[in-house]
N, C-alpha and C positions, 0 to 999 in steps of 0.2 A: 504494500500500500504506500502511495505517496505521499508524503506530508512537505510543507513549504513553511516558511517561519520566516517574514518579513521584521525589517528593523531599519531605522535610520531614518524616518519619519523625522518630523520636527513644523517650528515655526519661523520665519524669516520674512527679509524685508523683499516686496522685490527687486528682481534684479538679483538675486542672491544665489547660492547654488544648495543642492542635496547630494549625497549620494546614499539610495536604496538597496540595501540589501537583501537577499531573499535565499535562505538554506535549503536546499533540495535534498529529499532524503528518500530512500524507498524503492520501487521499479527503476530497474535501470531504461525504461522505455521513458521516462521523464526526461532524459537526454536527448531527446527525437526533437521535442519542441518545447519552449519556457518563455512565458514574458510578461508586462504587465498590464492591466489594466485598472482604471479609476473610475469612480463615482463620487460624483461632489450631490448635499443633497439636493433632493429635489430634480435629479436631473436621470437619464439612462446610463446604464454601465458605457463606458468608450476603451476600446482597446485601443492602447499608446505605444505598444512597442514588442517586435517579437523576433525569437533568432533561434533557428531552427539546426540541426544538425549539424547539417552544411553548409553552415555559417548565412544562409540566409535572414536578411534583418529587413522588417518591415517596421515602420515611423509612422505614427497618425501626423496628417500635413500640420495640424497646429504646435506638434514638438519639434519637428524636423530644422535640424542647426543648432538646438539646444538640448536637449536629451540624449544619451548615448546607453545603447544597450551591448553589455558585456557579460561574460562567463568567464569563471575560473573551474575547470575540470576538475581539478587536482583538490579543490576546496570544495565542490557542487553548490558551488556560490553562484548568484544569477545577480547583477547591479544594475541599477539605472541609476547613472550620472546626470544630474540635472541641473542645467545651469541657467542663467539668467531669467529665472522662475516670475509669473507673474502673478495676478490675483486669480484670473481665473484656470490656472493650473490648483487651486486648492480643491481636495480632496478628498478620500482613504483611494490608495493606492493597494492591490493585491494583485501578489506573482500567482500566475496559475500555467498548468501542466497539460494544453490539450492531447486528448491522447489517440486520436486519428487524422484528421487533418491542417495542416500549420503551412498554409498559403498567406491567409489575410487575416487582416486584425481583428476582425469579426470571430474567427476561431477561438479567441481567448476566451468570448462571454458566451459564446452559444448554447456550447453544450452544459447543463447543472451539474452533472455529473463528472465532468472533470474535475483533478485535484486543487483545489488553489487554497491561499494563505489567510489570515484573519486580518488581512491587513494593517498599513502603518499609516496613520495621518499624516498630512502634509497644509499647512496653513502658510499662504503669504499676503504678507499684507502689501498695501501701497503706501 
């Protein structure tokens, strides 16, 4: 079973940076695909960002030049570096595991039954 454990959450000004962590534990099929998505309230889940096996990486257009999505293998760590952050990048942020197809960002929220994390907050002010 897969389990995810986000951290690095926080509050800032914008303009500011994050960097999100997310521990991947469980199926080694969790390595197939990993990324993240957010929901601020009141609003639909948006998937932000995802990177697949083979290094395939998809960006929702509104983080693209300021977000970066990474893995470390070796630590089954998943990050999203997040940099000149705005207000409405505020959030909860969760990594999640889809576990058949990882083309589009749409994949991250689809399916319920995929593994994802309990999420980290992420608040910026203006």
């Amino acid at each position: 079973q897969v389990q995810l454990v986000e951290s690095g959450g926080g509050s800032v000004q914008a303009g500011g940076s994050l960097r999100l962590s997310c521990v991947v534990s469980g199926s080694t099929n969790s390595r197939f695909c990993v990324g993240w998505f957010r929901q601020a309230p009141g609003k639909e889940r948006e998937g932000v960002a995802l990177i697949r096996s083979d290094d395939l990486r998809r960006y929702a257009d509104s983080v693209k030049g300021r977000f970066t999505i990474s893995r470390d293998g070796a630590k089954n760590t998943l990050y999203l570096q997040m940099n000149n952050l705005k207000p409405e990048d505020t959030a909860m942020y969760y990594c999640a595991a889809p576990q058949r197809y990882c083309y589009v960002l749409a994949n991250l929220v689809t399916n319920p039954l995929d593994p994802r994390g309990q999420g980290t907050l992420v608040n910026v002010s203006s």
